[in-house]
Structures are given as structure tokens and as C-alpha cells.
N, CA, C and O atoms as a GROMACS GRO file, in nm:
protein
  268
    1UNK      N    1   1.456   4.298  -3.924
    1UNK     CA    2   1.462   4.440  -3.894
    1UNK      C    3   1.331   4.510  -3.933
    1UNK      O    4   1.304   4.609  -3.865
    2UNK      N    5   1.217   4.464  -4.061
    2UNK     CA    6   1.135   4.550  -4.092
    2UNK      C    7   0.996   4.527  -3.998
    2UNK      O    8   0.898   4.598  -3.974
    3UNK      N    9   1.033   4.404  -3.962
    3UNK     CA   10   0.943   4.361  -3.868
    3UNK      C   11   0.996   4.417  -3.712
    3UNK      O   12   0.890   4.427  -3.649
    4UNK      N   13   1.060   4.440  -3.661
    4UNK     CA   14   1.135   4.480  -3.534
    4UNK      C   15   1.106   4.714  -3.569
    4UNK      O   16   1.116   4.803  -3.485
    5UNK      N   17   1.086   4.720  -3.659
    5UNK     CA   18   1.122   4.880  -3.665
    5UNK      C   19   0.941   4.848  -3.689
    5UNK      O   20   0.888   4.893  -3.588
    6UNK      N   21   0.834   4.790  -3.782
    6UNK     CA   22   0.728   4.762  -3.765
    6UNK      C   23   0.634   4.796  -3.647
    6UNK      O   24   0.534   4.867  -3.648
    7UNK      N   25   0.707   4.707  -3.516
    7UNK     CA   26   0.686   4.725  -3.359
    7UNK      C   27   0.697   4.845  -3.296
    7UNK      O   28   0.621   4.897  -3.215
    8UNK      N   29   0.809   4.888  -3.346
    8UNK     CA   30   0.856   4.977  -3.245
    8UNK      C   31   0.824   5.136  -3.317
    8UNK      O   32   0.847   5.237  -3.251
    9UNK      N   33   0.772   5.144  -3.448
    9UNK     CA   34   0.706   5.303  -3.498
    9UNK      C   35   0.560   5.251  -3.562
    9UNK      O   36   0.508   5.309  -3.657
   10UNK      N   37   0.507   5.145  -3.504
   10UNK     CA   38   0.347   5.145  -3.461
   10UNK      C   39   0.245   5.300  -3.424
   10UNK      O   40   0.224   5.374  -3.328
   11UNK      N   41   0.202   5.285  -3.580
   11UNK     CA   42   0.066   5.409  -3.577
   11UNK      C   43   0.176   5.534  -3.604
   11UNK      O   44   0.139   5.650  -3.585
   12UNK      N   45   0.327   5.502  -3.652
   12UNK     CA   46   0.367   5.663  -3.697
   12UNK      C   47   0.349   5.711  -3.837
   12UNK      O   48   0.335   5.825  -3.880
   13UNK      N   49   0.354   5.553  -3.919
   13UNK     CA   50   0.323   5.604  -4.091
   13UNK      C   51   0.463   5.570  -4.112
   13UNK      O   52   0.525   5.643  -4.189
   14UNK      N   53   0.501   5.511  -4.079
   14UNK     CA   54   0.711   5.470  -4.147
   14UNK      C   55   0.686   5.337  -4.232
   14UNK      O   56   0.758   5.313  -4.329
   15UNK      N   57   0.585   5.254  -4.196
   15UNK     CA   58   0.556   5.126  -4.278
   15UNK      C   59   0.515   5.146  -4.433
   15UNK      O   60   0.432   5.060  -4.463
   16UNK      N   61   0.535   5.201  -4.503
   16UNK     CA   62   0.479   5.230  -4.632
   16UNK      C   63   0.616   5.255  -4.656
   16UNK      O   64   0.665   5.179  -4.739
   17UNK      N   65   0.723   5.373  -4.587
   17UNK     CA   66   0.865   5.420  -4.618
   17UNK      C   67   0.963   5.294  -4.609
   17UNK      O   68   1.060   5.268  -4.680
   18UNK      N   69   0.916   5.232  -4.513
   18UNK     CA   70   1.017   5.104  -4.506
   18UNK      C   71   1.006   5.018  -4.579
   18UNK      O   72   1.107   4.955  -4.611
   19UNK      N   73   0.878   4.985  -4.634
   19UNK     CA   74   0.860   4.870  -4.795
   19UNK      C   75   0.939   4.904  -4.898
   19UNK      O   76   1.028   4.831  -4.942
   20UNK      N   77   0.893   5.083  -4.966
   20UNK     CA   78   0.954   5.120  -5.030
   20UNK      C   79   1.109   5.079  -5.065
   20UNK      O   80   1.156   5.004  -5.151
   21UNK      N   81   1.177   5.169  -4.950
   21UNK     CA   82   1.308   5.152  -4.912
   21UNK      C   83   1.356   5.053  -4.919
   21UNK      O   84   1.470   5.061  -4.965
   22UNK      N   85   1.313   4.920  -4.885
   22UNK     CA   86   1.334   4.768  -4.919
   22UNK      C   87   1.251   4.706  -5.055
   22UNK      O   88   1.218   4.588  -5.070
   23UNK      N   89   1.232   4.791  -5.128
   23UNK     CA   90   1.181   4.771  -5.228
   23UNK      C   91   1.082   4.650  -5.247
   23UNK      O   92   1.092   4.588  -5.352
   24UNK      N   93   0.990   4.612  -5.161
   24UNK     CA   94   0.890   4.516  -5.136
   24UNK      C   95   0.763   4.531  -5.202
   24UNK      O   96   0.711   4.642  -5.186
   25UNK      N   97   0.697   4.446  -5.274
   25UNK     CA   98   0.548   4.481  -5.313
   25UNK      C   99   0.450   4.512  -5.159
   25UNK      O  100   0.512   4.497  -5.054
   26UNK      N  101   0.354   4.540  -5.152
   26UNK     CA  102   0.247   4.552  -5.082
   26UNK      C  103   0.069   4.541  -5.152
   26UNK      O  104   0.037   4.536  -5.270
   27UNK      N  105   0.008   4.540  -5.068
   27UNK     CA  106  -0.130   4.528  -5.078
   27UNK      C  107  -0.226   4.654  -4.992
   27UNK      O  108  -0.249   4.657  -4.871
   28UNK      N  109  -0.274   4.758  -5.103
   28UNK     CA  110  -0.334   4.844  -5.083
   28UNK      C  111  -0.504   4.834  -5.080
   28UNK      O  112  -0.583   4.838  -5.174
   29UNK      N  113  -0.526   4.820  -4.938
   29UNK     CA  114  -0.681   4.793  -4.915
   29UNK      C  115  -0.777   4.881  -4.904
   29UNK      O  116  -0.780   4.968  -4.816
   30UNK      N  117  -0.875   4.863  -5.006
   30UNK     CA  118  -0.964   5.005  -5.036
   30UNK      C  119  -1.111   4.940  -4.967
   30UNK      O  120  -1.134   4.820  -4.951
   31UNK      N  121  -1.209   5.065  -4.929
   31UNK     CA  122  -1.359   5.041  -4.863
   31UNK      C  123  -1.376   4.952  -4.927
   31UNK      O  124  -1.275   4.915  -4.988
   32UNK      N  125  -1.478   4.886  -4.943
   32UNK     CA  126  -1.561   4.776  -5.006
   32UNK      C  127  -1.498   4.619  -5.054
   32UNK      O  128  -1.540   4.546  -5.143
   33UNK      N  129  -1.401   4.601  -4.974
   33UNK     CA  130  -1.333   4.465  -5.014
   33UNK      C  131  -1.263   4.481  -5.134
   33UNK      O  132  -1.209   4.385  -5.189
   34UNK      N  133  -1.257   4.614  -5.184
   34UNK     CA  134  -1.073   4.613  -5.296
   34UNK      C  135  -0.965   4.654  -5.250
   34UNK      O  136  -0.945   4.738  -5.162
   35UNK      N  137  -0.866   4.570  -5.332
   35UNK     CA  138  -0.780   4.555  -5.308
   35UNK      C  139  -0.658   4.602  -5.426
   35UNK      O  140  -0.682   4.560  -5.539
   36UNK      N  141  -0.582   4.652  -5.416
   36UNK     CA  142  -0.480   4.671  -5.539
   36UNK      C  143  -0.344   4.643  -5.500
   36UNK      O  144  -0.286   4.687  -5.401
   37UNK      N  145  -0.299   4.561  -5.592
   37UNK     CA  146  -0.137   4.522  -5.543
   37UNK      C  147  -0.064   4.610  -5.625
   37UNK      O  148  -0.086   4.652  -5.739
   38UNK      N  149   0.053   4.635  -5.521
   38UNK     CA  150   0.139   4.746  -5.574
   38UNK      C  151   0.234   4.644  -5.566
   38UNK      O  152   0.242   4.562  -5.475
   39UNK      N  153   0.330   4.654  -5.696
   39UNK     CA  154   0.479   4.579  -5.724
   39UNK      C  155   0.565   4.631  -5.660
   39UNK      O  156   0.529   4.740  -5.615
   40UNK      N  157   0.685   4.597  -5.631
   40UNK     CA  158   0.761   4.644  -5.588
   40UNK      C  159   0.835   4.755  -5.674
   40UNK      O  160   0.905   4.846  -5.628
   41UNK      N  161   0.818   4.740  -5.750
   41UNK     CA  162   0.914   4.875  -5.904
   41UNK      C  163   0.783   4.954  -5.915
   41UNK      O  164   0.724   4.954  -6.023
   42UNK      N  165   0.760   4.985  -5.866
   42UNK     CA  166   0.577   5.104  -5.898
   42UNK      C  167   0.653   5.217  -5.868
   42UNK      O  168   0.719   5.223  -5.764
   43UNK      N  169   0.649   5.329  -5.967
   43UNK     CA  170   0.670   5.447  -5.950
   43UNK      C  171   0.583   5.549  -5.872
   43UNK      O  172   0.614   5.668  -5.869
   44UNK      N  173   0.479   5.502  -5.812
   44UNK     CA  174   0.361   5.534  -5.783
   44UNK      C  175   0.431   5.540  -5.578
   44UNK      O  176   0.360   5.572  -5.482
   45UNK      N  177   0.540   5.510  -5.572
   45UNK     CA  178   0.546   5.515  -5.456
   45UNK      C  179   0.646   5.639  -5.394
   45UNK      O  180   0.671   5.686  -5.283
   46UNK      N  181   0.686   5.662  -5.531
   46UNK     CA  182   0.789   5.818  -5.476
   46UNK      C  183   0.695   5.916  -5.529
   46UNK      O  184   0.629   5.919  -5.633
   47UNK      N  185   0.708   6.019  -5.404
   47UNK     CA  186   0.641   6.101  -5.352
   47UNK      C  187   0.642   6.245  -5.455
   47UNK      O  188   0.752   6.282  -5.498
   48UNK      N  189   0.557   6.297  -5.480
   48UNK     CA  190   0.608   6.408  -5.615
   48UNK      C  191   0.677   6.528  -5.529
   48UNK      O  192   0.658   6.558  -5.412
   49UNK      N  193   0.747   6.576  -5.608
   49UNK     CA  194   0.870   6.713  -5.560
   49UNK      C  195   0.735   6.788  -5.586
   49UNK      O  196   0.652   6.783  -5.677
   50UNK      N  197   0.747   6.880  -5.434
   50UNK     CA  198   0.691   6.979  -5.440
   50UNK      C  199   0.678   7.107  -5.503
   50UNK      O  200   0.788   7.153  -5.533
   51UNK      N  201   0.575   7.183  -5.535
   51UNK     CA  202   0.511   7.278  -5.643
   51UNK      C  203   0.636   7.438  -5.660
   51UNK      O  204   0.693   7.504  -5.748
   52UNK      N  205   0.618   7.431  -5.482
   52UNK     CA  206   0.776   7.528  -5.446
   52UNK      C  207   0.921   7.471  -5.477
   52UNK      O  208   1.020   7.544  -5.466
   53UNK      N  209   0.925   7.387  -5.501
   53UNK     CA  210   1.082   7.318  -5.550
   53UNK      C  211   1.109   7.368  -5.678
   53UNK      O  212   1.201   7.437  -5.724
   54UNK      N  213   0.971   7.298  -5.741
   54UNK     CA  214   0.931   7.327  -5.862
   54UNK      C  215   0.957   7.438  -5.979
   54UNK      O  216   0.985   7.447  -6.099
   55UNK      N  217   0.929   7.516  -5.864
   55UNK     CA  218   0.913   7.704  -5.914
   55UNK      C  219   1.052   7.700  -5.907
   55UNK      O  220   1.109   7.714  -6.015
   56UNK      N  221   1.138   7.682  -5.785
   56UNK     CA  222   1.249   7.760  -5.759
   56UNK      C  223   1.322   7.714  -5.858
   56UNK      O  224   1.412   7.792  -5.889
   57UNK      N  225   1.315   7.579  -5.941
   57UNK     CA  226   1.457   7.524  -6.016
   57UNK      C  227   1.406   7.465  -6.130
   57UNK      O  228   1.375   7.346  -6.130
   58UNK      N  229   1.389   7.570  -6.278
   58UNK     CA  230   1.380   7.554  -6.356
   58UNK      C  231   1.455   7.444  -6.449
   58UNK      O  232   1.424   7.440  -6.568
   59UNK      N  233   1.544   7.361  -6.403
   59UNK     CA  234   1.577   7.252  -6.458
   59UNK      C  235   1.556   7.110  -6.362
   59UNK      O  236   1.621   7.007  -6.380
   60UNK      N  237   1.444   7.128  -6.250
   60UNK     CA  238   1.413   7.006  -6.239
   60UNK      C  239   1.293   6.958  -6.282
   60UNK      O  240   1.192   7.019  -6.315
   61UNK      N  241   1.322   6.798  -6.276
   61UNK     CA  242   1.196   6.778  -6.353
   61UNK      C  243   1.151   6.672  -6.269
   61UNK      O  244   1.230   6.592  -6.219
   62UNK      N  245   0.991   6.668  -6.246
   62UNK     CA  246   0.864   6.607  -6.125
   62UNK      C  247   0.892   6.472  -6.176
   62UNK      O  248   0.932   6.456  -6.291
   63UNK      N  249   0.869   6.358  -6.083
   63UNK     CA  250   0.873   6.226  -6.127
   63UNK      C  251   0.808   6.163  -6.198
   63UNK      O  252   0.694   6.208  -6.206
   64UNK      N  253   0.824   6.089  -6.249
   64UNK     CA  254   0.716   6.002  -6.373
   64UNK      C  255   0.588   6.010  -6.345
   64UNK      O  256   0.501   6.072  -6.406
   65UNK      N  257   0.580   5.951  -6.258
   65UNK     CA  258   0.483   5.940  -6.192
   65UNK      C  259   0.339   6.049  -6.205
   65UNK      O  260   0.232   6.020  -6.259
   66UNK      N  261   0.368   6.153  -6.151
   66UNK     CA  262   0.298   6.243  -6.138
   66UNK      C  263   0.302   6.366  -6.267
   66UNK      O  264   0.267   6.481  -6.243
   67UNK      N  265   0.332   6.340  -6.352
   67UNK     CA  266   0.383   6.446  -6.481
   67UNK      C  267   0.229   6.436  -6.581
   67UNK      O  268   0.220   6.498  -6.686
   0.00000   0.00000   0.00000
């Protein structure tokens, strides 16, 4: 299936959401021949709650990640 949905949302940006979601490591390729592997448990992959969420609801709190 991740390979079949892969094909078929080609160039939309869903391939990063669908690793996630299947909780898969990946390989993040930077200019100059680096490379950084992301684990599959990386908090680094959920997205931070926005600044307006933020404001509106004084008892939430931004993800690890980004704090």
C-alpha cells in the first residue's frame, strides 16, 4: 500500500506523512552528500501546534520537540 499510494500522490508531499504514520525510519538527504537518518520514534517528525492554537488554549502544551 505505501508503495501503491507512493505512485499514485507522486510530487504531492504525502511521502514523509505516510512513513510517519507507518512509523518507518527514513533517510534525510542534505546538499553536499549528507545524510541524516531519522528513526522511526523521532519526535522530530510531528509537526509543532501552531502559535494561534497556542494563544487560544492556555492549557495546551507544544510538542517535545519544538519547546
Amino acid at each position: 500500500m505505501l508503495l501503491e499510494n507512493r505512485k499514485e500522490f507522486a510530487f504531492e508531499g504525502h511521502y514523509l506523512f505516510d512513513l510517519t504514520r507507518n512509523k518507518l525510519a527514513f533517510m534525510k538527504y542534505r546538499t553536499g552528500g549528507l545524510t541524516i537518518a531519522i528513526p522511526n520514534n523521532s519526535l522530530k517528525t510531528a509537526l509543532p501546534i501552531q502559535l494561534a492554537e497556542m494563544n487560544a488554549n492556555s492549557n495546551m502544551e507544544q510538542n517535545e520537540s519544538y519547546k
